[in-house]
Every structure is written in C-alpha cells, then in structure tokens.
PLY file of the C-alpha trace (Angstrom):
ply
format ascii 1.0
element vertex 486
property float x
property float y
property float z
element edge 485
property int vertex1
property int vertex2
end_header
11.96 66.53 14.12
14.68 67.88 11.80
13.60 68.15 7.89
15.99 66.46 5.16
19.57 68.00 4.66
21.03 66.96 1.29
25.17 68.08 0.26
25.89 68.96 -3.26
28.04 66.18 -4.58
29.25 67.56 -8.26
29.21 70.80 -9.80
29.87 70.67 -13.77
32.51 72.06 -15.38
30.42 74.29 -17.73
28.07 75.68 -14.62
32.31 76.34 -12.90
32.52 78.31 -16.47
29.65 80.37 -16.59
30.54 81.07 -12.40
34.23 82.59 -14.18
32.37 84.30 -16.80
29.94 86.10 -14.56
32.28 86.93 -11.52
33.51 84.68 -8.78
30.89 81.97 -7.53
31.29 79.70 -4.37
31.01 75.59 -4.77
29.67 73.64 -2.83
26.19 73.28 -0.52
24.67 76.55 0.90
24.18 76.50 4.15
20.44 75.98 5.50
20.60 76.06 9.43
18.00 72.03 10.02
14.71 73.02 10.66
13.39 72.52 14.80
10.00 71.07 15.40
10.14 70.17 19.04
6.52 70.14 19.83
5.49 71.07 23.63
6.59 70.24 26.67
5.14 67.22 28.40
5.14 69.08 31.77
3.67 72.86 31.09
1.55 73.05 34.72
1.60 76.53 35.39
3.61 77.39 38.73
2.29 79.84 41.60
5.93 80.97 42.08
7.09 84.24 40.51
9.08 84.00 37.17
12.65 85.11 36.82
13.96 86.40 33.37
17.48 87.75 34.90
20.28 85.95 33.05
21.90 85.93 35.78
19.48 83.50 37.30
21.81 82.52 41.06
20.67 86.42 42.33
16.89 84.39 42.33
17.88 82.54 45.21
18.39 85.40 47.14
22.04 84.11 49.08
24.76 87.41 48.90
26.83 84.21 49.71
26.02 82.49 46.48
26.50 85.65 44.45
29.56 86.73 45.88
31.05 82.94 44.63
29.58 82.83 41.51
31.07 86.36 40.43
33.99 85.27 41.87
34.64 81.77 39.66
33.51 84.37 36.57
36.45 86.22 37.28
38.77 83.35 38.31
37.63 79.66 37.12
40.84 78.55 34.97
38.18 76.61 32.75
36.56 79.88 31.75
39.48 81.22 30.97
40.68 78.29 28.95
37.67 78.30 26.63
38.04 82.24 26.51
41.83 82.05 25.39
40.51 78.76 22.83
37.95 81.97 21.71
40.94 84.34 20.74
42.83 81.88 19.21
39.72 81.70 16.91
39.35 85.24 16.03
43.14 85.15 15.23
42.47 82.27 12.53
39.88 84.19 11.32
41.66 87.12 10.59
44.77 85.25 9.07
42.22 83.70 7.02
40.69 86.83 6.13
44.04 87.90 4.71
43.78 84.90 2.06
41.83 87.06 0.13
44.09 90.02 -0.44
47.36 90.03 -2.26
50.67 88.43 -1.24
53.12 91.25 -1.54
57.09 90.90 -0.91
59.88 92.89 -1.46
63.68 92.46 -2.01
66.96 95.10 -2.44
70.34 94.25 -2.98
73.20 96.03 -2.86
76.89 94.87 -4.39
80.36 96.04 -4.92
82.31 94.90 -7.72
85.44 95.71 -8.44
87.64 96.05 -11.67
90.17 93.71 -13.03
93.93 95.01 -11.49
96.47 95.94 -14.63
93.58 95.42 -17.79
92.95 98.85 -19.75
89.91 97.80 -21.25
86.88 100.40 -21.02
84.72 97.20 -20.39
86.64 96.41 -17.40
86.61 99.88 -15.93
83.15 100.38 -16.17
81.99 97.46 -14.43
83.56 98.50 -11.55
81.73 100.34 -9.05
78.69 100.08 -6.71
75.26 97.98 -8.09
72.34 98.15 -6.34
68.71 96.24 -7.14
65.06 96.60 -5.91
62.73 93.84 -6.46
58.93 93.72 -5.50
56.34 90.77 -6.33
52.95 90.59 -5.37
50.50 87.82 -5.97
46.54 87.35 -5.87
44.60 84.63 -6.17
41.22 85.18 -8.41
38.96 83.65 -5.99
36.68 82.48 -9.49
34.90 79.13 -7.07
35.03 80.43 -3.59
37.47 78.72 -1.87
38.77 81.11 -0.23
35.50 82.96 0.92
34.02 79.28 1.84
37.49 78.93 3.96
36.46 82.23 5.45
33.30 81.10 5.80
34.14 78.40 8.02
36.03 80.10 10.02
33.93 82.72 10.61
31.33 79.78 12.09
34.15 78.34 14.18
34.44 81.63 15.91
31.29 81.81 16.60
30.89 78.48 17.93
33.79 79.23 19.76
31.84 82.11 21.47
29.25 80.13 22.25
31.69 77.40 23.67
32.40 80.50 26.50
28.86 80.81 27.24
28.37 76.63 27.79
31.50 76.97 30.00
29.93 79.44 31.34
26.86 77.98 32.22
28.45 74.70 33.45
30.59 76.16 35.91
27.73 78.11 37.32
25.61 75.30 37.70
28.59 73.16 38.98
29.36 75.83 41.63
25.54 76.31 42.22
25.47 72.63 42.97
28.06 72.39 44.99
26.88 75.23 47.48
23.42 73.90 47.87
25.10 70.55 48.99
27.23 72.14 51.59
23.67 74.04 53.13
22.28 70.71 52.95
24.97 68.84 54.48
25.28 71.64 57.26
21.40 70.70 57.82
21.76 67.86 58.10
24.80 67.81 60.54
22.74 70.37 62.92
19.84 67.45 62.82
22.56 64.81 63.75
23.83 67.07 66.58
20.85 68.24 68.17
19.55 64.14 67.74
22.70 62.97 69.34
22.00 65.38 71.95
18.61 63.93 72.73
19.93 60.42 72.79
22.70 61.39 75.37
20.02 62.62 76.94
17.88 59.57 77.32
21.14 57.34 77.86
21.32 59.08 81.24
18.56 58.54 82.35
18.55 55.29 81.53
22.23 55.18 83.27
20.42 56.59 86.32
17.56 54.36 86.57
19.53 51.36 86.01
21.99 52.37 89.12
19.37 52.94 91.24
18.31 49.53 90.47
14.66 50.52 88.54
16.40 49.48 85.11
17.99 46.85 83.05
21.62 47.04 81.89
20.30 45.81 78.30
18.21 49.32 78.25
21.67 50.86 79.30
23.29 49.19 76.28
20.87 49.76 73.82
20.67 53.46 74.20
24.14 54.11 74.14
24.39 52.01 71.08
21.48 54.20 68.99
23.82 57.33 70.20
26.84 56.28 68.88
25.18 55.19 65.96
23.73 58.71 65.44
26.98 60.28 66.89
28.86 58.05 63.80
27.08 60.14 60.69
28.79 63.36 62.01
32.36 63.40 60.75
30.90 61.65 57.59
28.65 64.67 57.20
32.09 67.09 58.23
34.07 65.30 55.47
31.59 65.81 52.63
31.14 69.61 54.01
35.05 69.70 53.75
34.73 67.99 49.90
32.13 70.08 48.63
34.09 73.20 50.34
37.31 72.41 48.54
34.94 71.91 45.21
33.69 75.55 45.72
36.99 77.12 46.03
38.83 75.35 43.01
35.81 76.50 40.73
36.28 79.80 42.23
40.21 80.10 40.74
41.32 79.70 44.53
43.76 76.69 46.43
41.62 73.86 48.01
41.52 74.47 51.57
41.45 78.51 51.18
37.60 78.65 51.92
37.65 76.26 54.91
36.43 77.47 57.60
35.30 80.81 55.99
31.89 80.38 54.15
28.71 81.28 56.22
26.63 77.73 56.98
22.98 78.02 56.23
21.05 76.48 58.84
18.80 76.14 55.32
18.60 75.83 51.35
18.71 79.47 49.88
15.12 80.12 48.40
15.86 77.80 46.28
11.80 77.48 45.84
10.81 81.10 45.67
11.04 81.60 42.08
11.12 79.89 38.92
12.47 81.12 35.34
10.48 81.67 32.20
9.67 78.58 30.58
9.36 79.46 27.09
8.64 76.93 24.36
10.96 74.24 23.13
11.98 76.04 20.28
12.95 79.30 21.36
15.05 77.61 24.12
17.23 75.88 21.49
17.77 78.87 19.61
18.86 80.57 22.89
21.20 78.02 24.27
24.75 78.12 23.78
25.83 74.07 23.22
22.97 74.34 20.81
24.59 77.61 19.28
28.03 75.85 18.93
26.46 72.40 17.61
24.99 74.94 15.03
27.77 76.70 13.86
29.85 73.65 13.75
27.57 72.44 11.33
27.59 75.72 9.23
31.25 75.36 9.09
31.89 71.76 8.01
29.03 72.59 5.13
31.28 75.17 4.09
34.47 73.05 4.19
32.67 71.34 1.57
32.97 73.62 -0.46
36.59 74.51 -0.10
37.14 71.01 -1.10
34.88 71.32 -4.29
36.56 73.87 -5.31
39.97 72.35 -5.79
37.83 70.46 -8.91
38.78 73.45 -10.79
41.92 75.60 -11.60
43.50 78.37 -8.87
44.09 81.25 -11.02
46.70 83.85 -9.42
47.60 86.80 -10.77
51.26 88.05 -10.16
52.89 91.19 -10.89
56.84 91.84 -11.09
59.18 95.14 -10.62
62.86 95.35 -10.76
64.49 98.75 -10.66
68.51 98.13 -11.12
71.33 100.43 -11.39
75.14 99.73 -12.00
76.85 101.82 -10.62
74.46 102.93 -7.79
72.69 106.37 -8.13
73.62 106.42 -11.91
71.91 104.80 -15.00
68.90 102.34 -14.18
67.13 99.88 -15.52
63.85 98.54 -14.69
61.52 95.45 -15.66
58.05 95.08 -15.25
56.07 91.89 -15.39
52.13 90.63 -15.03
51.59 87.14 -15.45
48.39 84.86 -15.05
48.51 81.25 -14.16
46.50 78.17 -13.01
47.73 75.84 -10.70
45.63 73.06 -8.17
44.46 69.92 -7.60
41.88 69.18 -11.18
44.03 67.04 -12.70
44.03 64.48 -9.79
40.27 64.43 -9.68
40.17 61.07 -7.41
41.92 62.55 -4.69
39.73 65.62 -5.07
36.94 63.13 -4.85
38.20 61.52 -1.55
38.81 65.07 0.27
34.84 66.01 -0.37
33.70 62.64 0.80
35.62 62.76 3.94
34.06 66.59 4.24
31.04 65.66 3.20
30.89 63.08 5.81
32.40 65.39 8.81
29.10 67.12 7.71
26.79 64.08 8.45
29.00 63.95 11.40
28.46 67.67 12.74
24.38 67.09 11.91
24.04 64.42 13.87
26.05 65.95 17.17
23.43 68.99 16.54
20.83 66.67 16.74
22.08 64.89 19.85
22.56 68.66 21.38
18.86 69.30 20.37
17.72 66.06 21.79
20.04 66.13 25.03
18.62 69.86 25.57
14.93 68.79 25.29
15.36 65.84 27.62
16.99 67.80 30.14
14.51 70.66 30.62
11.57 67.58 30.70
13.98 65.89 33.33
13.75 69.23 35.47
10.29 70.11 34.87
9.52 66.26 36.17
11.69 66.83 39.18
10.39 70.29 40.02
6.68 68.50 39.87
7.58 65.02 41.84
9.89 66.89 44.01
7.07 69.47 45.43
4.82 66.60 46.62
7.77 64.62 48.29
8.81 67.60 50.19
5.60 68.71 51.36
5.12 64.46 52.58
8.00 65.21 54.34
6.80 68.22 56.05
3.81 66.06 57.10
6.43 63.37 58.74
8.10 65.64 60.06
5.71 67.53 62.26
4.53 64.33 62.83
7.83 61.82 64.00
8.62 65.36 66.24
5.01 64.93 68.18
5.21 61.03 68.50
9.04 61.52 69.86
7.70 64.56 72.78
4.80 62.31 73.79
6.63 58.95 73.97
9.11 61.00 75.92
6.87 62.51 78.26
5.05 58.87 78.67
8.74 57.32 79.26
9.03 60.24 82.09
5.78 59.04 83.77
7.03 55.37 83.48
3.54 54.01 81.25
6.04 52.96 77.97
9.53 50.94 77.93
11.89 52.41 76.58
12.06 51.07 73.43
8.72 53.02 72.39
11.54 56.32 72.93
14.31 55.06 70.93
12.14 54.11 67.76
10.77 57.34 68.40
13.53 59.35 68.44
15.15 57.05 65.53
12.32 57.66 63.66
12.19 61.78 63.76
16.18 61.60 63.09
14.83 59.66 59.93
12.17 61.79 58.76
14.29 64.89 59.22
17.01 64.03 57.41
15.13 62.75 54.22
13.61 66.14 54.44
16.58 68.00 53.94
17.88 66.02 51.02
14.47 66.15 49.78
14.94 70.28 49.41
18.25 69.64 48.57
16.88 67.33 45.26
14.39 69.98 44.69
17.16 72.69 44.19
19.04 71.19 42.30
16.72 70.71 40.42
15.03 74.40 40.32
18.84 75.07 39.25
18.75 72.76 36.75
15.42 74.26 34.93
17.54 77.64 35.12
20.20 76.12 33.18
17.84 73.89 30.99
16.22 77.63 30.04
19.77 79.28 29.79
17.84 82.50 29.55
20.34 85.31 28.00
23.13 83.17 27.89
24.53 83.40 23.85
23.52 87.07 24.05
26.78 87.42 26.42
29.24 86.51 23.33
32.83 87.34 24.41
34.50 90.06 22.42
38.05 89.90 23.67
39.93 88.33 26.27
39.50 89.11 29.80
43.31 88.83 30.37
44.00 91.40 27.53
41.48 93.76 28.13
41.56 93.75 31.85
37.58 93.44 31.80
37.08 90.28 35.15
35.06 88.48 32.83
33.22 88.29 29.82
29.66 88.84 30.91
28.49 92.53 31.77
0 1
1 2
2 3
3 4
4 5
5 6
6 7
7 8
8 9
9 10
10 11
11 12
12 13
13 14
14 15
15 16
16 17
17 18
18 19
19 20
20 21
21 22
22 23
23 24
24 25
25 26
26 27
27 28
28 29
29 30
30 31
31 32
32 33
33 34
34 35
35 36
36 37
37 38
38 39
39 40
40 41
41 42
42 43
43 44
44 45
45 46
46 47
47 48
48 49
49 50
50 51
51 52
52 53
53 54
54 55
55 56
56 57
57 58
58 59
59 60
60 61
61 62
62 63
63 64
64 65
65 66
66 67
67 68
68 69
69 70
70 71
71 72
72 73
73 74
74 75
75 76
76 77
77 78
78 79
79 80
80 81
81 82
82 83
83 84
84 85
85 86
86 87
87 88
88 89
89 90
90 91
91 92
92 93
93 94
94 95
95 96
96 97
97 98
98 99
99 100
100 101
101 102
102 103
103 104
104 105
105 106
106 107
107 108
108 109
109 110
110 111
111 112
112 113
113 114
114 115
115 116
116 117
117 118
118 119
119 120
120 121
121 122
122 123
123 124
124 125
125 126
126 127
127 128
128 129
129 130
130 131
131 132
132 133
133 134
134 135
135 136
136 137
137 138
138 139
139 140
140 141
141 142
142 143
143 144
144 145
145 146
146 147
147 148
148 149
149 150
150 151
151 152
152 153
153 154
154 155
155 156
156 157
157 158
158 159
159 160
160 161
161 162
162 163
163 164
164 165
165 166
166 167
167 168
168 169
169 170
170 171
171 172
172 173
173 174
174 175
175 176
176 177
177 178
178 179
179 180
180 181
181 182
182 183
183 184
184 185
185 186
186 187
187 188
188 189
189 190
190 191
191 192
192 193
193 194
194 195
195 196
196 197
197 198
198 199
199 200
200 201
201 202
202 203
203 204
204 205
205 206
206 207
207 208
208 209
209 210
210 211
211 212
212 213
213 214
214 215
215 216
216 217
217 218
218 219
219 220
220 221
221 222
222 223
223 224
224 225
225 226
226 227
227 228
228 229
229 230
230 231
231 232
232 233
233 234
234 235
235 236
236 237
237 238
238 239
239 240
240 241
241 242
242 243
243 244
244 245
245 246
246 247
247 248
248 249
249 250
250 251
251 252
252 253
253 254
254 255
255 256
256 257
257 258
258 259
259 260
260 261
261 262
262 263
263 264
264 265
265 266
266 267
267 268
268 269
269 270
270 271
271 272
272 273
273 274
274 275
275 276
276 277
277 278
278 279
279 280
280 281
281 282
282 283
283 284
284 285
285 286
286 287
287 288
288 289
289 290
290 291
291 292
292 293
293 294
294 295
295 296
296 297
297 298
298 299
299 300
300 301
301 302
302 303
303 304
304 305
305 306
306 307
307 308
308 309
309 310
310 311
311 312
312 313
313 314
314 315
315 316
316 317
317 318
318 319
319 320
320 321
321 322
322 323
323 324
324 325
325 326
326 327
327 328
328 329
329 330
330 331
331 332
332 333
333 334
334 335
335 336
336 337
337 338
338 339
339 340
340 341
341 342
342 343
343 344
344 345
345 346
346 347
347 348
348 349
349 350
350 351
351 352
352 353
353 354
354 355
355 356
356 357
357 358
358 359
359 360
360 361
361 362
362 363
363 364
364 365
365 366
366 367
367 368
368 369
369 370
370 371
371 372
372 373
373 374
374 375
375 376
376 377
377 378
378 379
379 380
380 381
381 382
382 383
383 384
384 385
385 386
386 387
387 388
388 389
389 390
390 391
391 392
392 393
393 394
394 395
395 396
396 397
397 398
398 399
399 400
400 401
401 402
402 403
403 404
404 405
405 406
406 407
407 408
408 409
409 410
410 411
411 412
412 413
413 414
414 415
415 416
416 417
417 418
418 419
419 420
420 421
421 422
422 423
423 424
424 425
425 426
426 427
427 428
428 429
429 430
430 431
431 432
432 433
433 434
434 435
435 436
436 437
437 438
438 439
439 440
440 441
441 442
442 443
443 444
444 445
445 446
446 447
447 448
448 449
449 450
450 451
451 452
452 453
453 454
454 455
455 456
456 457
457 458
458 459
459 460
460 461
461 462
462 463
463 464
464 465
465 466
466 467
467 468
468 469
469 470
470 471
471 472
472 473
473 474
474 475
475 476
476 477
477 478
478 479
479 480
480 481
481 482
482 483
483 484
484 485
C-alpha cells in the first residue's frame, strides 16, 4: 500500500562544504508525502437515494432540531475550543520560530556621575569629574549555512498545520458524537411510545380477563398471567425514560450547556430524522484520504518529524553567527565622544561531540518511523471504517425492510387473535403471545433504523466531505467569529 520511505543517515563534510560555498543548504531527508494505493472499495453498489456533497452533511437529514444543536456545540463545545486554542498556540511557535532567522538585536545606555577628588589640584582630577554617559548596541545573526533553522521552521510550519487539521477531526467527532446521540434519543422516544401504547393494550386485555373471571367464565391463572405480561411491558418504561434522560444530558454537555438544561425542552420525534433519504458522495479511497482531516494531521506530523531530522543533522557541522558591536561614549556627557565599532564571525555547536550528535538523529530518525507508521494506521483505520459503513448501510437495508414485513405482520396476527379471543374460539394465551410478539417485532424495528442511521452518519463522517478545506485561521474567542467553519 505505501511505497518505501528511506531517511538520510550522513551527509559528508565536503558535500556540508560545497552547501557553504554555494549559499546555505538544508541537511537532512526531503520530505516525500508516502505514496496511497488503496485500491476500491469492496462495497461500491450504487444507491437509489440522492447524493449529498454539503459539508455540512446533518442539514441531509432534514431535522431544524438537529441543526439548531449541531450549530450550537460549533459555537459552544469546550473540546472545540480546546483544540482551537492548542491551534493558536501553534501559530504562535511558528512565528517565534520564524524570528530564528533574523538578527538578535539588543541595546544598552548608561549614564554615571563621578565626582572629583575634594582638596587635590591636579588637572587629572578635575577633569574626571563630571557627567559620563554610554550607548551600547549588539546584534547577532546566525548564517543559516545547513538549514537548521529553516528545517526548525519547517517543522513547525507542519505542526500548524496538523494542528489545523486537529480542529477539523474535533470537529468532525463532536458532530458525529452529537449526531449519535440525538438519533438515540428519537429512537428511544420510539420505542417508549411502542411500550406505552403495548402496555395499554395489555391493561386492556387484563380487564377483561378480570371481568370474565368475576363473573365466573374465567380462571384466576388467566387473571395472573395477564397482569404479569403488563407489568413486564409496563417495567421497560422508566428504563427507556432514564436512557432518554442520559442521552439528553449527553446532547447538552456537547452543546457547551449544564446537564439537565435541555430536559424537558427538545422536541421528541415520534421517528428517526430521514436518516435514509440521502446518502453522500462516495468518492474513491484515495481522494477520501487526501480529504480527511486525522489523515491530514497524521500527514503533517510526518512532514515535521522528517524535518526534525534535519535540524539534528545539522548540528554535525559548525553554527556560524555573525555579530556586530557599537559603543558611542562621552565623559563628560554632551562633550567629547568616543565610539567603537566591532564585526566579528564565529563558530560554535555541537561537531566536536559527534556521538551525541549521532544519538539525537537516531532518536529523530526513529520519531520518524514512529510518525509513518501512525499515518499508516490513520490510512488503514480510515479505509476500514468507510467499508464498516458501507457494510452496515447494505446489511442494514434488508434487516429493516424484514422488519417492516414482521411488523405488518405480528400487528394482523395480534387484531385477529383479539377479535377471535372476543368471540371466545382461542384461550387466551393465543392473545398474549400475540400481543408479546408485535411488542417484539416493533421494537427491533426501531433499533433496526436506529443501527441504520448511525450508520448513514457514519458513511458521512467516513467521507468527511469538505472538512480540511474549513482550516481555522484565528481563534473564535479572539476574533469574535462563533466558530471556525463558515
């Protein structure tokens, strides 16, 4: 899949000469991003459903709801804004590091007052007396003759960028988190209105068993075992209210908000959104990794720890700095002056202890076999989990639309045992596994649909279609922008 990377171990010292000779040179590797072969996907059916290219894929399901929350947690989820402030701090480095390869200037005045000797007559004496003042200013520049300081800007320039991408994954993860969590509350609400209007049907059919058995045409074991299929049913409510509650509280925390400030306030959905109604572009394996953003930032994290190598190479060889001098002193102040100029050249570094040169590019050069191999995993993790959502998508069509079947089915079977337990020609067991049965079919339907959203949701964020072209330029908190998508 990926084609051989090799590092640069050594670079000679008369190669490091001609570099000087010629202008300044950079050591080390030069950075070629690894080569992507990811063949095809295993799943490519072609799907009746319209495609979606928005980027910002939740407006596909077609829930105001959903949108509303998902702007919302742009604005407001604290791990957005976490990996945006991490994103600043990385364009700061970069432009300290930037300044590595302009001068170091200082500057320095002084001002004394000396006074003469009391009773001496000496014109020595009286002359040094007075006010002395001095000006000093230095500056310093380092010949950049091997690179290490545009390789150290170099890296850093791929850090911020990974950075950036780091936003977008952030991005993407709370979206799909909050996505998640919304589709489970519909679901859950489903399937509490199935449990409700099930219970109600059981209560129901305990009466008239109560009834019967009073006027002496039943058995008390009838009694008993309908009332214990109701509370049975009537038990998976507040287990269905609790998770409602859970996923609630999940939706406002990703939102920036307290716990419990959405209770009670979000619109149930009787159904899924339309979660089914569309499905994104599914472009081919190798234009999705170049478009999504944990690839991007596996990338750049590799560009930058091959150009650490070369920082470290370049401490084989001499620093040379150029540094300039001016004094400008006058005793006494505002009268004669004196000043002293000075340009120097010297070498200073790490050559002469070659074996601990040595050791600081192995340990880059293996952070680089380290940062390949988490780009590969990316790759690899990236591929699996579009083929993991394509399969879903495919397997969970056909298990929804047996469920439909059931469905229509167990809801027939329960209205005509019903109506035969009304006429007295079946017991009423026949009822109860009847109306057992359609509680059972319905409720694997809905979290059937609610597998197949999440995993419609999870080919969205497989695709991550326009995601790393949404790059952060500032932060939201010191621009005022809500966020850092358009």
């Amino acid at each position: 899949m990926f084609e051989a990377y090799t590092l640069t171990r050594r670079l000679h010292l008369p190669a490091a000469a001609l570099c000087a000779l010629l202008g300044a040179c950079s050591v080390g590797p030069k950075y070629q991003p690894p080569a992507m072969e990811a063949g095809a996907w295993a799943r490519s059916e072609p799907s009746p459903l319209p495609r979606a290219d928005d980027p910002a894929f939740w407006r596909n399901f077609g829930d105001s709801q959903l949108i509303r929350l998902v702007e919302a947690a742009l604005r407001n989820n604290r791990d957005i804004r976490e990996a945006v402030a991490n994103y600043d701090a990385s364009r700061a480095l970069l432009r300290q590091t930037r300044t590595e390869q302009w001068p170091t200037l200082s500057a320095n005045a002084t001002v004394a007052d000396r006074a003469g000797g009391r009773g001496s007559e000496s014109s020595s004496d009286q002359s040094a007396a007075g006010t002395s003042g001095e000006v000093t200013g230095s500056a310093s520049w380092e010949l950049d003759l091997f690179g290490r300081i545009g390789r150290m800007v170099e890296a850093q320039e791929a850090e911020a960028e990974a950075s950036a991408a780091d936003v977008a994954a952030v991005q993407v993860a709370v979206v799909q988190e909050l996505a998640n969590a919304y589709f489970e509350m519909c679901s859950l609400n489903e399937r509490l209105r199935i449990a409700r209007v099930s219970a109600d049907n059981q209560a129901r059919t305990l009466r008239m068993l109560q009834l019967r058995y009073e006027a002496g045409e039943g058995m008390r074991f009838d009694v008993d075992r309908g009332r214990g299929q109701l509370e049975t049913t009537r038990s998976l409510i507040p287990a269905l209210e609790a998770r409602i509650g859970v996923a609630e509280h999940r939706i406002a925390v990703l939102t920036g908000r307290p716990p419990a400030s959405l209770v009670g306030t979000l619109q149930p959905r009787a159904f899924l959104p339309g979660a089914m109604t569309v499905t994104p572009q599914i472009d081919a394996p190798g234009t999705l990794l170049r478009r999504r953003p944990d690839v991007a930032a596996a990338e750049r994290r590799l560009a930058a720890a091959t150009a650490r190598i070369g920082v470290a190479t370049a401490d084989l060889f001499p620093r040379f700095s150029l540094s300039g001098l001016l004094s400008l002193s006058s005793i006494p102040l505002f009268e004669a002056d004196s000043t002293s100029r000075e340009i120097s050249l010297g070498a200073s570094g790490g050559f002469l202890n070659v074996a601990r040169v040595r050791g600081r590019i192995a340990e880059a050069e293996a952070n680089t076999g380290a940062a390949l191999a988490a780009y590969e995993r990316t790759v690899l993790l990236a591929l699996e989990e579009t083929e993991n959502a394509l399969i879903r998508i495919s397997i969970g069509k056909g298990e929804v639309e047996h469920l439909n079947e059931a469905v229509a089915a167990s809801r027939a079977a329960t209205a005509a045992a019903r109506a035969r337990f009304d006429a007295g020609r079946v017991d009423v067991l026949d009822l109860l596994n009847a109306e057992r049965a359609s509680l059972q079919a319905q409720d694997t339907l809905a979290q059937a649909r609610l597998r197949l959203a999440h995993a419609h949701l999870g080919l969205f964020i497989a695709m991550a279609g326009g995601w790393p072209d949404q790059m952060p330029d500032a932060s939201p908190m010191a621009t005022g922008r809500d966020n850092v998508l358009p």
